[in-house]
N, C-alpha and C positions, 0 to 999 in steps of 0.2 A: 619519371612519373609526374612531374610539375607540371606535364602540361593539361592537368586532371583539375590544378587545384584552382583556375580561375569558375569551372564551372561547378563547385562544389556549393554555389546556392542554390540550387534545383534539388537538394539534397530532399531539403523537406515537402517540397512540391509534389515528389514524384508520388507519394501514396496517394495524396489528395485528390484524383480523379472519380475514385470508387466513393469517400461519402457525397460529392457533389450530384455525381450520376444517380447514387441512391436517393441522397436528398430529391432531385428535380425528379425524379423517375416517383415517388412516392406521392409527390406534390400533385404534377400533371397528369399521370397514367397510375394509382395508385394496384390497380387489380392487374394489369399488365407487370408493374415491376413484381410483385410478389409472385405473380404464377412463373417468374423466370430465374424464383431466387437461387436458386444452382448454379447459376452464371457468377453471381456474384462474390463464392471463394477463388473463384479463377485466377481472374484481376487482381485481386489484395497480393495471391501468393508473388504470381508473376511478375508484379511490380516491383515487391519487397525483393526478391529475387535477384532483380534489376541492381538495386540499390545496395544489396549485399554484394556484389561484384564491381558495383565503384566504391564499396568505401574499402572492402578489399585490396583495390587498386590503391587507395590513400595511403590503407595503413603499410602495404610493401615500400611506398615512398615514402613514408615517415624512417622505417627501419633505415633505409638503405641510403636516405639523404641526412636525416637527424636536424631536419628544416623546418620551420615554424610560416606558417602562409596565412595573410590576414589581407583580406580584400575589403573594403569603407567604400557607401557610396551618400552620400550629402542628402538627407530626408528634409530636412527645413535648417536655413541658418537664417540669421538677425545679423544684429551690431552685436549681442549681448549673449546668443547662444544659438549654440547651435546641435543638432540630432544627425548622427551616421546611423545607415542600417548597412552589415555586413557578415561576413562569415570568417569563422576561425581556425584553422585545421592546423591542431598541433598534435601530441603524442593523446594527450588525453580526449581531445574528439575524435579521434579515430578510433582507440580502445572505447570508447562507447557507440559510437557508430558500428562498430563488428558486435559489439554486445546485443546491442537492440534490434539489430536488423536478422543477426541470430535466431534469438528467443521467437523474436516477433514473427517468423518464418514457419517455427514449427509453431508455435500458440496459434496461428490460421489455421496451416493444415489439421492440426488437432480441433480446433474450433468446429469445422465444417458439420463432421459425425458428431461432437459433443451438442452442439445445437441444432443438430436437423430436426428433433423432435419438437422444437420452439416456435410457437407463432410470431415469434420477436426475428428473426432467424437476418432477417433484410437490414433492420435496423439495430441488431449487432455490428455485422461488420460496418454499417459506417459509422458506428460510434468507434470503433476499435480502430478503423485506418483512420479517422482525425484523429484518435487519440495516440498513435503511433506519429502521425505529423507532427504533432504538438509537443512530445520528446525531442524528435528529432530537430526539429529548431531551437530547441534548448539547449540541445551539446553544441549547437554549430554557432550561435550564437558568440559575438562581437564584441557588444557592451551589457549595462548591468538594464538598462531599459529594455533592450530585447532581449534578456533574459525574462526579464519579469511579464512580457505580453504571455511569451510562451510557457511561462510558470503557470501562470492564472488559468490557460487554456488547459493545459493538465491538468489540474486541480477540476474544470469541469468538466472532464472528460470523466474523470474517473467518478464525478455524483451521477454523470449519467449512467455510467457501466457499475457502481457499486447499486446502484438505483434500478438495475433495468429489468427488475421485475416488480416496477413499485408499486402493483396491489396486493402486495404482502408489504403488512405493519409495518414490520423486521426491516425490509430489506428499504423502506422509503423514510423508517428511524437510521438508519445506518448510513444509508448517504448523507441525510441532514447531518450527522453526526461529524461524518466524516470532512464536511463542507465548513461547516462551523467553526471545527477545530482550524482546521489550516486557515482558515482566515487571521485567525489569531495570529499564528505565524507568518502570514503575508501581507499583515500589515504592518508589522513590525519588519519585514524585510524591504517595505515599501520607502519607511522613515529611514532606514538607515540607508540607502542607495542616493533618499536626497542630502543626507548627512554629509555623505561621501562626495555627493557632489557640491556643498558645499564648501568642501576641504579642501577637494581638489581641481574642479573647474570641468571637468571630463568623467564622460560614463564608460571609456573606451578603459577595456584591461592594461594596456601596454602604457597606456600614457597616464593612467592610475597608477597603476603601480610603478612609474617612474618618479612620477610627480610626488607620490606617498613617500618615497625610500628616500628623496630629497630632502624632502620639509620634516623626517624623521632626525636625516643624519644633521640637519643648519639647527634642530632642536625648537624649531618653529610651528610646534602643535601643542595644540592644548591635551594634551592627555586625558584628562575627564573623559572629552568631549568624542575624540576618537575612540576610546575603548566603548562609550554606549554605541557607536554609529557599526562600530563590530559586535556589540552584543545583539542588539537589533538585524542587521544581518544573519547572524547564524539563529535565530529566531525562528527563519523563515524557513531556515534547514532543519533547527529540532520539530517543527509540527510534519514536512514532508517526508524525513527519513523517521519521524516516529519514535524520537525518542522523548525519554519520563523529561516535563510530565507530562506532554503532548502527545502520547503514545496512545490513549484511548482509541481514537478510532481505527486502529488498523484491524483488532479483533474482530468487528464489528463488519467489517470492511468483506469480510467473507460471506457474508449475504448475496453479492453478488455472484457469478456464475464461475466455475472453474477456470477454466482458461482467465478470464481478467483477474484472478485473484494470482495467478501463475507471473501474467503481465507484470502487473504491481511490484510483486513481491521479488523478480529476478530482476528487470531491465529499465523498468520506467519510474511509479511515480517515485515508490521509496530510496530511487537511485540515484534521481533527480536533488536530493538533497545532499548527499556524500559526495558527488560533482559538484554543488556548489562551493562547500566547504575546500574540494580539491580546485577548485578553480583561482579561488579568492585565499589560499594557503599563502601565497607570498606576502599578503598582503596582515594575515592574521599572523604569522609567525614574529612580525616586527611587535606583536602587544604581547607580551607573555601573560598577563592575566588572562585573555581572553584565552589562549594556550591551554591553561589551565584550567578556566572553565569548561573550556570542549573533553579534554580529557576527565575529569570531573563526573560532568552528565554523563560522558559516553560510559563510564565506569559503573553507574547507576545502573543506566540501561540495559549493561550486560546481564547484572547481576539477578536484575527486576524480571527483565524478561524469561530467565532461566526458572527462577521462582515459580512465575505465573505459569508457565506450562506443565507443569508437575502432574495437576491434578484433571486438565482439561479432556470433557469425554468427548466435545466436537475435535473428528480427525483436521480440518481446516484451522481452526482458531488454535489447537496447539503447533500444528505449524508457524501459524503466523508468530505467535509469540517466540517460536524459535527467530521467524525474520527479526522481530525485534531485539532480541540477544543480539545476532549474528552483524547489525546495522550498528549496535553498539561499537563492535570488535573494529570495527572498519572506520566509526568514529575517533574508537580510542586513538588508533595508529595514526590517524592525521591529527590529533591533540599531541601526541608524540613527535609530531613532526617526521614520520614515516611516511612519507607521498608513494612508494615503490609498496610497500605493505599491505595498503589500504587499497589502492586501485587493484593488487594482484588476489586480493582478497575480496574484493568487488566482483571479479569476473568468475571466481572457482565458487564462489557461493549462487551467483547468478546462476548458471545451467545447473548444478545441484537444486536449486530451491527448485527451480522451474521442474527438473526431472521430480520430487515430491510431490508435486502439487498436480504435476495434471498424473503424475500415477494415483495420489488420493480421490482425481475425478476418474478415473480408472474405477477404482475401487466404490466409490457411491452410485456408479454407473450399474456394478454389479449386486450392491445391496438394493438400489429400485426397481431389480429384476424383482425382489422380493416385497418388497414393503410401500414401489410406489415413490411417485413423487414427495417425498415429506423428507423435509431435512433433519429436523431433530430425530429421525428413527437413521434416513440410510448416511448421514456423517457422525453418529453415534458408535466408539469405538468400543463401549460396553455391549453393545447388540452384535459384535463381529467375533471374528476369532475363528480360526478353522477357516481360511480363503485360499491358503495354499493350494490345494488339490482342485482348488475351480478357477483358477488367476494367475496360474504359474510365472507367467511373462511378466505379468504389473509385480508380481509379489517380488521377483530376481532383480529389476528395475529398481522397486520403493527400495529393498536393502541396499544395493548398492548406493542411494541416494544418502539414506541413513549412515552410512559406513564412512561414509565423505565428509558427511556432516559432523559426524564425531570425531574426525580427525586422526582417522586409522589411513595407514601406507597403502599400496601409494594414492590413492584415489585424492582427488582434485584438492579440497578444504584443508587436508593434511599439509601441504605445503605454505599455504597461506595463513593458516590459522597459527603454525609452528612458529612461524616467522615473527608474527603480532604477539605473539608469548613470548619469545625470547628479546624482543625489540621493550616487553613492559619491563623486562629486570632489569634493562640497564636504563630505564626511565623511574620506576618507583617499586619498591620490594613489597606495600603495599596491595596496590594495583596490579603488582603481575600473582598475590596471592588470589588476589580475587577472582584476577580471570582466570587464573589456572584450575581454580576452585569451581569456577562456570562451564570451561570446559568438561571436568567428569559431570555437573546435570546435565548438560545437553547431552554428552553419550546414555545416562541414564533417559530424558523422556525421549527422545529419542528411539531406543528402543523399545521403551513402553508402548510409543506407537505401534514401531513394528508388531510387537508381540502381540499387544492387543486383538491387533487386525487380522494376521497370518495366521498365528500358529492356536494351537487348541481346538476347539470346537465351536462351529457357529452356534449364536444365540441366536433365539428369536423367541421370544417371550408366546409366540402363536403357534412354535414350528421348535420341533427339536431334531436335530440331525446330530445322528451318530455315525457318518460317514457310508450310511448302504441305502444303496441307491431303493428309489420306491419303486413301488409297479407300474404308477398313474401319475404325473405328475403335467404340468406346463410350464411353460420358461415366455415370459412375460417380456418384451423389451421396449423400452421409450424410444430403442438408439435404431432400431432398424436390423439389428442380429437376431437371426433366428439361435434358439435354445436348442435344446436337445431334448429329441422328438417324443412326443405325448400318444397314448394311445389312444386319446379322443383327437379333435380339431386341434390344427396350428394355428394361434391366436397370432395377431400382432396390433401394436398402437402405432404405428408410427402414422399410417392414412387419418385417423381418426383425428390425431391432432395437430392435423394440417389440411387447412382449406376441405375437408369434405372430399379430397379426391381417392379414389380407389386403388390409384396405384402412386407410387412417388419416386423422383429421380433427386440426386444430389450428385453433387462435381464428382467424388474421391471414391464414390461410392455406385458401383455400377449394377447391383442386384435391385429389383423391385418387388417389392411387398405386396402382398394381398391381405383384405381386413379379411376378417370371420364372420361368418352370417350373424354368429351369436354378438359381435360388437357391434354391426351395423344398425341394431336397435338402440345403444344409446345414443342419444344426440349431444351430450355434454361437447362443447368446441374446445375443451383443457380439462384433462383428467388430472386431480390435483392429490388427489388421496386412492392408493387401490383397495386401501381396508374397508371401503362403503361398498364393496360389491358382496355379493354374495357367493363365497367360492363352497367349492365341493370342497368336502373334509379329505375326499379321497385324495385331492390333486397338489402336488406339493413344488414349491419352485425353488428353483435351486442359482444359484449364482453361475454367471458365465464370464470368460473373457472378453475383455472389449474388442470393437471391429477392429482392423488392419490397418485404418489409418491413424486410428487413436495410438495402437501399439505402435507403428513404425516413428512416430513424433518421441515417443517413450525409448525406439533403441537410439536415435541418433542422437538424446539428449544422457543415455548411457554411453558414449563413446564420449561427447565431450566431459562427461563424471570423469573419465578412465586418465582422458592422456591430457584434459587443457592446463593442469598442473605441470605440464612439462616446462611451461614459457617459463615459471622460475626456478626449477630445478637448475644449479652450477655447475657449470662446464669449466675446465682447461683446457686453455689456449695460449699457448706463447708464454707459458709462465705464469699466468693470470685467472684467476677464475672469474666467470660471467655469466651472464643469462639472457636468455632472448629480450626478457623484460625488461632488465636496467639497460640492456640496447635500444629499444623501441622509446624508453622513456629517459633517454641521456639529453634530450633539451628541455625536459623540463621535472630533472630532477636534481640539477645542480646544485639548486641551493640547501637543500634537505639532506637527510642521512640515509644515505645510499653504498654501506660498509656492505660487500660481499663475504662470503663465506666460504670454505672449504667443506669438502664434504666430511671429514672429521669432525670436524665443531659444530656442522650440521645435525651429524647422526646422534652424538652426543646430546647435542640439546634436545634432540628428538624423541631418546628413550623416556623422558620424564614426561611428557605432553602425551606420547602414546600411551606410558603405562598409568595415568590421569584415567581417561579414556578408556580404556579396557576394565578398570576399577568398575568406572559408574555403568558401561554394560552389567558387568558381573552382577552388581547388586540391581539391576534391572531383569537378571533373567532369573536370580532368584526368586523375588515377588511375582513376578508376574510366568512363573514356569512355565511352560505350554502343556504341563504333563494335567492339571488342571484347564477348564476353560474359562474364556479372560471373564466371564461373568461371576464366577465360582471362585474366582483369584482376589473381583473386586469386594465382593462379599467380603471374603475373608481378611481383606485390609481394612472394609469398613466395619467390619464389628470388632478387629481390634481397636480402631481407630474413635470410634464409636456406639459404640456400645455394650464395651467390657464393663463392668460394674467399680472396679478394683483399679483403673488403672495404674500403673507405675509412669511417673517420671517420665521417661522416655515415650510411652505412647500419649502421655501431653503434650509432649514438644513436635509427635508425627501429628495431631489432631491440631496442631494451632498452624503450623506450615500448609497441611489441606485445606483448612479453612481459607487461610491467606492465599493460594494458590487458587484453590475453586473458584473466589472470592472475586478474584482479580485484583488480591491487595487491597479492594475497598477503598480502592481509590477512587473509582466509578461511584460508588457509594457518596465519599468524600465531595467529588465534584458536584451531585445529584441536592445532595445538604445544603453548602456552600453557596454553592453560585447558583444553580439553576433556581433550588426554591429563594433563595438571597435576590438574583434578579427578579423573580416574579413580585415577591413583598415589596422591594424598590417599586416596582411598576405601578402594583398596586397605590403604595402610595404617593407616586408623583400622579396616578390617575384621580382619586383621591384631593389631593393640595390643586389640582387644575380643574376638577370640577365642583369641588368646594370653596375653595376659594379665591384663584383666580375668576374662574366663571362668577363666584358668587357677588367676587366687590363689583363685575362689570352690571352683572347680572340688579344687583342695592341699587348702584348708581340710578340705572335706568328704570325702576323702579320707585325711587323715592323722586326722582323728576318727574314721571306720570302722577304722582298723586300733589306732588306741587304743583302740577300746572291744572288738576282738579279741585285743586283747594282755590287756586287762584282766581279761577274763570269766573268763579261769582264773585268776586270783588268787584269786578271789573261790572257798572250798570249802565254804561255808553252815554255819562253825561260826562264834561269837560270841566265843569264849575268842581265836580267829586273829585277828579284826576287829579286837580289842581289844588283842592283842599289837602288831599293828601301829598301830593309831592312839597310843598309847604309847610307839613306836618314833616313828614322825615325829613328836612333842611333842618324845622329847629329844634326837632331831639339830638342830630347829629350837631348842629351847633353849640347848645347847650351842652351836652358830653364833650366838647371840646374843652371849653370853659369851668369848667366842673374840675377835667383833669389838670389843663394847668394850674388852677386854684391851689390843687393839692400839693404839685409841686414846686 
């Protein structure tokens, strides 16, 4: 397989034809490239495609050689310095190259149908394949300079796609948000790269971390000085992978469209920081302080994020705040110096999150059959409940997602999660209560989700269903699925909110729509709300399954839930137990703790983490029982929690944790206080101090010279006898004042 690896810089290339052809195609032919945007999921998958089948190819020669390939080619040198750009293919670019190329494969094909109904529909996917380029030359990446080009380009990729519906407030606050924040982070991961290159003369990994492990062991570093140029580095990883206190924007972050929230949150930008930190490990492990602090914050984060999702009714943002738990756990394990834990825990949360996240666009796909484009009603998990019997596919999918998540057998997160728990007890007894402790919340909101959403009875504050079916109804869809059939006309939107045409074709999707006479009168070009129409009281809509290619993205991200936990399940071989994964990753997990297990001391450590886990369901299906519906459930938590007159003790301590939870900790709050009205008042008054008084002393100056030189001008009466009189006169006041003073002294 070596001879794959000289051409593995074309890696990030290969997407990049789709946004260049989009971008020029937009520029030059702007109504040609849109009338043919069906063409343009073709391309992204078949690329991606492409490129899953060479890094495939990588990672079988990673296994089967245990060989590390680093290609340098000479960008500018001097006397004094000099810049390589190259590629790095060892165990850990290849496990993210299969990762991303993965995700990124179905997140297209699911993309296609999730956005057909979008006038953005062109310039999605080419925000989405550069922003798949811009990853991928970040795992491939040589030195800490090409990491950072390709950092930054992530970073704007993702304010474009958190952003790309930004005439909504929400969602063009949420990319500033999001942009802002990480800057912080990037600039501090900026200082500490030239830190580093101060130390050590080189951006290149191998000869950094050569040169570091020398001038460690001769005792020839300043210690201060290295441990900021490592705290400043991993800076750059708490704002990307979203840990406290740089975690704000990823809530936030879901403003943007399903699928990119799926992206994000498995394979790219949040992954993008947990690589670095796996990258730069050799390097971090010689500081133990900074050790410490990674484990620290990541412990934080675990904790934090568990917290905040408690109480959250957007289905997206309690997701997310589980990503942010979940990024913790994968932190912690490389503060612990587990490189095999963290990465095997990288990858079973990756296709689990992603299977979540686009079965929740699943799911808000089917509440805008009802309510409409508006997100605060269709990712409101208080309005759902009862989706079972209309969603059956997404609902068996989201559980299984959920069931991963919480760390139930065998399903993917169980293995990797088990592992990071029993890797905390023999690191801090502390630390592994807390995660063990985080564990049973996550199985708790977790299933709060589920429950929420599936089981009970749908809300709809306009619409009550009690399960039987109407006489009259219509089935509404953005996505292009016809509903189940109405005794009046078959409506659809999908013509209407695209270009005005009467009929419409998409790649995956080979059925064509017809509008209804009765929509062909309105002209709106984006129906953004359906509650401003005027419906008949008689006609009632009901939720449906989403199209065929949304669900087929949904089973094959179910198969890797089911078996990609197998890579570290332990085998016996020769006496020995093993695993796919400390195989794949035997060159660069040497210097870390990489103790194998048997399947005894496995299953053993296993019973306490499962039965964790099963706990925090239990007291999740009690609250929230399905025997009640989930709006009738929330009630009933909020007037114990709220509204009892008498409380006890304990329903203080439930009403101060939802508060904190709903809240988001108040930390958002905190920052809003602090710093934003804090910088503004600075502004203010450096605006203030520059226009009062810098302005004002120039502003005096030139002011009391205009009126000296009009006091002057009539002195002056154009005789030479006066000039002379008076320059004679100040000679002997100033000479006298001379005489005057020595006298004195």
């Amino acid at each position: 397989m070596e001879h794959t690896y000289p051409y593995a810089w074309i890696i990030p290339l290969v997407p990049l034809p789709v946004p260049v052809l989009i971008g020029v195609g937009l520029l030059l032919f702007p109504t040609a490239t849109k009338s043919i945007r069906r063409m343009w999921a073709f391309p992204s998958v078949f690329l991606f495609s492409i490129l899953l089948l060479f890094s495939a190819d990588l990672a079988i020669g990673q296994i089967n050689s245990n060989s590390i390939y680093q290609y340098m080619g000479s960008w500018t040198i001097n006397n004094d310095f000099s810049l390589e750009f190259g590629h790095l293919i060892d165990p850990l670019t290849s496990i993210m190259l299969i990762l991303i190329t993965t995700v990124g494969i179905i997140v297209l094909i699911y993309s296609d149908n999730y956005m057909s109904h979008d006038q953005g529909y062109v310039r999605f996917f080419a925000y989405i394949s550069f922003f798949n380029t811009s990853m991928l030359g970040l795992v491939t990446s040589s030195n800490l300079i090409q990491i950072y080009i390709f950092w930054e380009l992530v970073g704007m990729c993702s304010y474009l796609l958190i952003g790309f519906w930004f005439t909504r407030p929400l969602a063009a606050n949420a990319c500033q948000k999001a942009f802002v924040t990480n800057r912080i982070g990037d600039f501090g991961l900026f200082l500490g790269i030239l830190g580093l290159y101060w130390i050590t003369g080189s951006f290149e990994f191998r000869d950094l971390f050569e040169i570091f492990n020398n001038l460690s062991y001769n005792n020839d570093l300043n210690f201060l000085f290295v441990t900021l140029c490592a705290f400043l580095l991993f800076s750059g990883a708490v704002a990307k992978s979203a840990q406290f206190p740089l975690h704000v924007w990823l809530p936030d972050a879901m403003e943007g469209p399903t699928p990119i929230s799926a992206l994000i949150h498995a394979a790219t930008m949040v992954a993008a920081g947990i690589f670095l930190v796996a990258r730069l490990l050799p390097l971090f492990i010689v500081i133990p302080y900074i050790m410490n602090l990674i484990s620290l914050i990541s412990i934080l984060t675990v904790l934090l994020g568990a917290t905040l999702a408690l109480a959250q009714k957007d289905i997206k943002r309690s997701l997310a705040y589980s990503t942010m738990s979940q990024l913790g756990y994968m932190m912690l394990a490389l503060g612990m110096g587990s490189y095999r834990a963290a990465l095997f825990h990288l990858i079973t949360h990756a296709y689990s999150k992603a299977l979540l996240f686009l079965g929740s666009g699943s799911i808000i796909h089917s509440m805008e059959a009802i309510v409409g484009y508006s997100p605060d009603k269709s990712q409101n998990m208080v309005l759902m409940g009862g989706l079972t019997k209309y969603v059956p596919i997404t609902k068996t999918a989201f559980l299984l997602g959920t069931l991963s998540l919480c760390g139930i057998p065998p399903l993917a997160c169980f293995w990797s999660k088990d592992e990071i728990l029993n890797e905390t007890w023999l690191y801090s007894p502390i630390f592994a209560i807390i995660a063990c402790s985080t564990a049973g919340l996550t199985a708790f909101y977790m299933f709060r989700i589920y429950l929420l959403t599936f089981e009970g009875h749908l809300n709809m504050n306009f619409q009550n269903y009690s399960g039987k079916k109407m006489s009259s109804f219509h089935s509404i869809s953005l996505w292009g699925k016809e509903g189940t059939k109405a005794s009046k006309k078959k409506w659809s939107l999908l013509t209407l909110l695209t270009m005005n045409n009467n009929e419409r074709n998409y790649f995956f999707s080979k059925k064509t729509y017809q509008i209804g006479n009765n929509l062909k009168k309105i002209n709106q070009p984006f129906i953004t709300h359906f509650e401003t129409w005027n419906w008949n009281k008689t006609n009632f809509l009901y939720p449906h399954e989403s199209d065929n290619t949304m669900l087929f993205s949904l089973l094959v991200l179910v198969l890797f839930t089911l078996f990609v936990g197998a890579i570290g399940i332990p085998f016996r071989h020769e006496g020995e137990y093993f695993n796919l994964l400390s195989k794949w990753l035997t060159t660069s997990i040497n210097p870390f703790l990489t103790n194998s297990v048997d399947w005894y001391e496995f299953l053993r450590n296993a019973i306490f983490s499962v039965s964790i886990a099963s706990f925090g369901i239990l007291i999740a299906s009690i609250l929230y029982k399905p025997v009640y519906s989930s709006l009738q459930n929330l009630n009933l938590i909020n007037s114990v929690v709220k509204k009892a007159p008498n409380r006890s003790f304990g329903d203080k301590i439930i009403n101060v944790i939802y508060g904190w939870s709903y809240n988001r900790g108040y930390i958002d709050d905190f920052y809003a206080t602090s710093f934003t009205k804090g910088i503004r008042g600075l502004a203010k008054l450096t605006h203030f101090f520059d226009r009062r008084i810098i302005d004002g002393i120039t502003n005096g100056i030139g002011i009391i010279s205009f009126f000296l030189g009009e006091v002057i001008k009539y002195v002056g009466g154009g005789r030479i006898s006066s000039y002379l009189f008076l320059y004679l006169s100040y000679v002997s006041i100033f000479l006298l004042s001379m005489v005057i003073l020595q006298q004195i002294h």
